[in-house]
Every structure is written in structure tokens, then in C-alpha cells.
MARDO-797660 format. One record per residue (C-alpha): y, x, z. Coordinates in steps of 0.02 Angstrom, whole numbers, padded with zeros to 5 digits, always signed. Layout:
YXZ;...
This chain:
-00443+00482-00615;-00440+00315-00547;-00293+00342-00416;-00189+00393-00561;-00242+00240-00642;-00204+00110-00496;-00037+00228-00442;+00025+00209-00627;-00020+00026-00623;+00139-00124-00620;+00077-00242-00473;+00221-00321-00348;+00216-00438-00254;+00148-00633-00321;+00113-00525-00487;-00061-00409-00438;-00152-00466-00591;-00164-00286-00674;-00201-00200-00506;-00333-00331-00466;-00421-00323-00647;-00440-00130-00641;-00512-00144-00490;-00615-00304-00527;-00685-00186-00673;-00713-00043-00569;-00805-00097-00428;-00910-00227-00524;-01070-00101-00554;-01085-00074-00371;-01059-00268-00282;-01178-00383-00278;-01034-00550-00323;-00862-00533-00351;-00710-00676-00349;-00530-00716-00318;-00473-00834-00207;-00313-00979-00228;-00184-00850-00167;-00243-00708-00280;-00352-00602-00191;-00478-00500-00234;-00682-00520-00138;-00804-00423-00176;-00964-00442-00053;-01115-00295-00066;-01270-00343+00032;-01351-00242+00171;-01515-00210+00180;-01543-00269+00383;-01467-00397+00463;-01290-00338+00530;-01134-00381+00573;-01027-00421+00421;-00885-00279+00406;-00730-00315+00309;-00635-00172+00223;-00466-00230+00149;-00332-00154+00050;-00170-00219+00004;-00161-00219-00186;+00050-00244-00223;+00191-00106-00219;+00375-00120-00164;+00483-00167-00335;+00633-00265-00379;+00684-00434-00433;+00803-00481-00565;+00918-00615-00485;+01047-00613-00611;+01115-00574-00796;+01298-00526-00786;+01401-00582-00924;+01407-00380-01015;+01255-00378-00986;+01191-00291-00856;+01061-00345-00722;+01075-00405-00534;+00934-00377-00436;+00855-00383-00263;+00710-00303-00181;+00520-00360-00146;+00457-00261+00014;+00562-00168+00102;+00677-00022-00002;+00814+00101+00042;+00951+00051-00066;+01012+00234-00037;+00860+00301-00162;+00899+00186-00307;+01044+00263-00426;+01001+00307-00568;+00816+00277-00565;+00739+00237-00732;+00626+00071-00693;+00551-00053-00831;+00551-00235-00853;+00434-00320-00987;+00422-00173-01069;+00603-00158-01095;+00658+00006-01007;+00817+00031-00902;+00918+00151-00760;+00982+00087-00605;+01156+00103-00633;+01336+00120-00514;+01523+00131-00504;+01524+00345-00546;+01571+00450-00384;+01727+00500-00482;+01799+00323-00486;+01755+00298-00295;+01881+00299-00183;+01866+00438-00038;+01801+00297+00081;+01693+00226-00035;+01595+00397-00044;+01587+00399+00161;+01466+00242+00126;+01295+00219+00046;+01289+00092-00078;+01226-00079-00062;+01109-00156-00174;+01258-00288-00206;+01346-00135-00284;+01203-00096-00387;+01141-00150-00581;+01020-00132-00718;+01049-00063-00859;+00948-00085-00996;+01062-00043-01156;+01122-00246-01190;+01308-00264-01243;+01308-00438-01186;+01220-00605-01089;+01171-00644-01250;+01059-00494-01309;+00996-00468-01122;+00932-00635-01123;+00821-00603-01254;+00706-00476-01184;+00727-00499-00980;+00733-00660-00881;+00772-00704-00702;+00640-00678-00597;+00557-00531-00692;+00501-00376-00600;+00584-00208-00620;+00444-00059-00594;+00485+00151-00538;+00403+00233-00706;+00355+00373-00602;+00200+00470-00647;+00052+00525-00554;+00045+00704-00569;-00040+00851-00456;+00075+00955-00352;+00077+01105-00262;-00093+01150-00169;-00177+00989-00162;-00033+00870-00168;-00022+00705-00275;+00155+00645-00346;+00154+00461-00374;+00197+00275-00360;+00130+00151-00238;+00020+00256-00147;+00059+00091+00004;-00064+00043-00024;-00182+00102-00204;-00235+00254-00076;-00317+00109+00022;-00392+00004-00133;-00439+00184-00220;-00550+00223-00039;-00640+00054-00021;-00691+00067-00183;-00781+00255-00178;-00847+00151-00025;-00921+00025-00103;-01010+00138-00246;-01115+00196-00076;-01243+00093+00008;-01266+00061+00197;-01381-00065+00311;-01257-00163+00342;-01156-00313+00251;-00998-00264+00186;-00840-00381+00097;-00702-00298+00016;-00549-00391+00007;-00424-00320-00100;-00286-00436-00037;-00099-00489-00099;+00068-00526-00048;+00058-00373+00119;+00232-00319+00061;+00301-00493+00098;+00225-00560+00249;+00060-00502+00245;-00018-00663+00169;-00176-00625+00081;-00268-00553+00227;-00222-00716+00342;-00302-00812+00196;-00437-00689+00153;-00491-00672+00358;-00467-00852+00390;-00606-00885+00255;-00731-00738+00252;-00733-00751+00449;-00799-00554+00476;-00863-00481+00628;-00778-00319+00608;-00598-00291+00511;-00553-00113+00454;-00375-00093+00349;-00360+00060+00227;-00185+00084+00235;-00030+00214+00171;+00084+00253+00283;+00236+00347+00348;+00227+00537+00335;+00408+00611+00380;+00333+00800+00435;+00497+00890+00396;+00592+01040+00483;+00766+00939+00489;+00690+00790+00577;+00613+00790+00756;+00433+00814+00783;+00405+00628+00866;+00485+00545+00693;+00360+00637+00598;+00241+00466+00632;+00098+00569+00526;+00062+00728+00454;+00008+00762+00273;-00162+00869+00308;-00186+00817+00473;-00317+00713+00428;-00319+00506+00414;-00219+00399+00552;-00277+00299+00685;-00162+00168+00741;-00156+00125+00922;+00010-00002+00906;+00119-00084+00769;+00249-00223+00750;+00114-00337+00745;-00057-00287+00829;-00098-00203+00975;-00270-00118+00952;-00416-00131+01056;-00417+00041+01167;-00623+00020+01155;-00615+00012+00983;-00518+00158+00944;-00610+00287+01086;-00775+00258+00975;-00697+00313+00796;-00596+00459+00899;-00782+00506+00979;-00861+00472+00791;-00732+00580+00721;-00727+00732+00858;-00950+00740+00845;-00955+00741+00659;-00803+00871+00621;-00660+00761+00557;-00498+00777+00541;-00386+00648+00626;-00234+00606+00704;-00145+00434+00777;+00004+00365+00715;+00155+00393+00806;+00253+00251+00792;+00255+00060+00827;+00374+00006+00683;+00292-00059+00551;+00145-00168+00511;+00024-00207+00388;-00133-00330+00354;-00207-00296+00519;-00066-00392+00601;-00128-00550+00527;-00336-00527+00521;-00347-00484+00706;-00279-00644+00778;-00370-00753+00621;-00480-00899+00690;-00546-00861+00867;-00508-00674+00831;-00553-00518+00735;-00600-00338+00811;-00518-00248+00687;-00454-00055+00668;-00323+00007+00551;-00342+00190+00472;-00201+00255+00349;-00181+00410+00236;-00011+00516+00273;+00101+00469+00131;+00284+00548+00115;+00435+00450+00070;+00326+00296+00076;+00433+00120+00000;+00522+00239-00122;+00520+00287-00336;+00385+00417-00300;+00275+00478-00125;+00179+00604-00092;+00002+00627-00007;-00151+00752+00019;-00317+00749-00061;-00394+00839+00096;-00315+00678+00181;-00389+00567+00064;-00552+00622+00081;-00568+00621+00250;-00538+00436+00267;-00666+00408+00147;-00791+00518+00261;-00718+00443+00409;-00740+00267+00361;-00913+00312+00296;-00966+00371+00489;-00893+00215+00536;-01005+00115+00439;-01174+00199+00457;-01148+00210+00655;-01129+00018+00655;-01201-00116+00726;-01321+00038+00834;-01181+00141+00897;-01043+00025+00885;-00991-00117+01015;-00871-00235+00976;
């Protein structure tokens, strides 16, 4: 299955080059070219058969992981984050660097003072360890600057549920590319982009270049449907169908834009729901102000306990988006006004 495949995959930030091979391989019996640009992403372009706008669908290919920053003299590794994580999710985590495998690692609750246990940990407080008795014999199999990867793995759960790693955002490069094994009139590019965890800097290099008509992000995001937390946290619901966003940290989407996919979705029978929340961002926030400006439309899949060792979303969710995004496309450029 090829979400298990990309979910299972080792691909932070700056260091995509498994995540963009797989897909490079996967998509390359269904595009018509295929290339990677200076800052890493991935652009794949299938031709339409009319003349059309040119859509872009784009995906952000890297996962939240950490950093080694430092080898203590026993030792044990220092670390920091890339993307955003809780630090309060990290004890005793197994994670792997270069193939050398380790646990997240802290001072024991026994040893902890009673105010110490009143506080979560820091990620100052926290180390590596990967079984080294010294500098020395760390040295030899992990150096600074090496990524440290969750080994979780993908698994089904429940009724319909996946268990898995980096779901934000290989849900969104698993979708455009059961897109792109479809044909439509139009003229699509694909742009599997890096660095979104970061600063969102492959899109504002991919849209500054490829110049679309039409932007649409495939995104994972924040799920948080649970009894002990108010309804208007939840954001999204798993099984509610994909997520339309109407405002984030960065973009404010066009009101137009998002009445025809709600209209779309209500005629054909889809599932849908909008995200309720403005925190946050993702690739959008740079495409739609690229240039002289993008139209562009973000829809996510429900993910629970997103930026963490292991999410969870819905297939039912999953393949809605793809249908959704499918409507999308064939009802453009006759149905669509930008």
C-alpha cells in the first residue's frame, strides 16, 4: 500500500530525498515530464487534452523530526526539533538515526523532585540514547546534524482507521498521486514541495516558477474530536469528510472560491466540513500571494494527534478528498470562475 510506504518513509526537513524518489517512481507511468528543482522539489506536469487553465496540486513531502545538536561527553545525544513538536510526547520514544537505533531518554520520575513532576519537561531536559558508553563510541555512528526519526509503523486500526507516521502531509502526496494516475481536459502540475515544516519554502519557489492559474494544497491537519475537549477545539472531525479552509495564520481564502467546492460538494453527495480554526498554516500561505497572485484553495484530511510519534486518520476521509478534488478538476475551467 503506498501510504504505508510514504508514512514509513524517513524524510525531514532539507533531507526529502527518499520521500521524493518513491514518489518520483510512482507517479512516473502516469506524467507526461517529471523534475526537481534547486531547492528540492518535486514537478511533475500531465498534459490536458483542451486548452485550460493550468491547475497546480501540491503536497508537502517532509515530516516533523529532530536534530542532533550535541554529543554529551557519556555519551548521550542533545537534540532539537524540526517543525513544530510537543516536547510533552517525547520520553521514551524509540527514534533512529543512521540506522543506529535509540529511546528518548529523562531524569526517572522517582529521582524528580515533587515540583519537578508539577512541570512538563523541556526538550533541554531531554537526551538520546542510543547504547554509547562514551563521546568516543557515539561519535562513531551519529554526527551533529543527523536526523532522529519516530519508528512508528503504519498499521490498520479499528473500523477503518490508519495508525502511522507523518500523515502531515504523505496523506496529501499519497492523494495527488491517485490523481494524477486519472486523466482530465485540463493541464495539471504536481508539485511535491519541501521545507513546509520550516517556513513553507518549496511552494514560494515552486509557485514563483510554475506561475499556475489555479493552486489547490492537499493537506493533514488537526483532528482533536474528543469527549474531554470542547466541541469548537475539535478544528476537524475524523469521518466528517475532507476540510475546507476558510482562514489560517497565513491566508485568508477567497469566499468565491470556497462557495463553488461547498456547491460541487453538496450536488455530487460528498462529505465535507471546514476547518475550525485559524492557527496554523501550510503551503497555501506562500502560493497565494506568489507573483501578481494565486487563486488557490486548501483541502486537508482529519488527522489526530497531528506533529506527534504516531496520528491517526480515516480511509472514508481519505477517499473523499480524492473524489472531491476529482469534481474539482473535471468542473474546471466550464463551471469554475476564478
Amino acid at each position: 500500500m503506498l501510504l504505508k510506504k510514504l508514512s514509513e518513509l524517513k524524510g525531514t526537513s532539507g533531507a526529502e530525498k527518499a520521500v521524493r524518489d518513491t514518489l518520483r517512481e510512482e507517479i512516473a507511468p502516469w506524467v507526461d515530464s517529471i523534475s526537481v528543482d534547486k531547492i528540492g522539489n518535486l514537478i511533475a506536469t500531465k498534459k490536458g487534452s483542451e486548452p485550460a487553465p493550468e491547475i497546480l496540486l501540491t503536497a508537502h513531502m517532509d515530516e516533523v523530526a529532530l536534530m542532533i545538536t550535541e554529543i554529551t561527553p557519556d555519551g548521550f545525544l542533545k537534540f532539537r526539533s524540526v517543525g513544530l513538536i510537543d516536547p510533552r510526547i517525547l520520553v521514551s520514544k524509540p527514534v533512529q538515526i543512521s540506522g543506529i537505533n535509540g529511546v528518548i531518554g529523562a531524569k526517572a520520575i522517582h529521582l524528580q523532585k515533587p515540583k519537578e513532576r508539577q512541570h512538563a519537561l523541556k526538550l533541554e531536559q531531554l537526551y538520546i540514547d542510543i547504547g554509547a558508553k562514551s563521546q568516543e563510541e557515539a561519535n562513531k555512528h551519529v554526527k551533529l546534524g543527523d536526523y532522529a526519526y519516530f519508528m512508528t509503523k503504519f498499521e490498520s486500526l479499528g473500523s477503518g482507521f490508519f495508525k502511522g507516521k507523518a500523515f502531515d502531509d504523505r496523506v496529501g502526496c499519497y492523494i495527488i498521486t491517485e490523481i494524477l494516475k486519472k486523466n482530465f481536459n485540463l493541464a495539471l502540475v504536481a508539485a511535491f514541495t519541501v521545507q513546509e515544516e520550516v517556513g513553507l519554502r518549496g511552494a514560494k519557489v515552486a509557485a514563483y516558477h510554475l506561475k499556475p492559474d489555479f493552486a489547490l494544497v492537499l493537506e493533514g491537519t488537526i483532528s482533536a474530536d474528543m469527549a474531554h475537549l470542547e466541541e469548537e477545539d475539535w478544528v476537524t472531525e475524523l469521518g466528517k469528510g475532507p476540510a475546507i479552509s476558510i482562514q489560517d495564520r497565513t491566508t485568508l481564502y477567497n469566499p468565491q472560491l470556497i462557495r463553488q467546492v461547498v456547491n460541487l460538494a453538496k450536488e455530487k453527495g460528498i462529505p465535507f466540513q471546514f476547518r475550525r480554526d485559524s492557527r496554523g498554516d501550510n503551503d497555501a500561505g506562500k502560493i497565494h500571494s506568489s507573483r501578481e497572485g494565486i487563486p488557490t484553495l486548501s483541502i486537508s484530511v482529519p488527522c489526530r494527534y497531528i506533529h506527534s510519534s504516531v496520528s491517526l486518520v480515516k480511509q472514508e476521509d481519505i477517499d473523499h478528498t480524492i473524489q472531491l478534488v476529482e469534481e474539482i478538476l473535471q468542473a474546471i475551467p466550464d463551471h469554475f470562475k476564478f
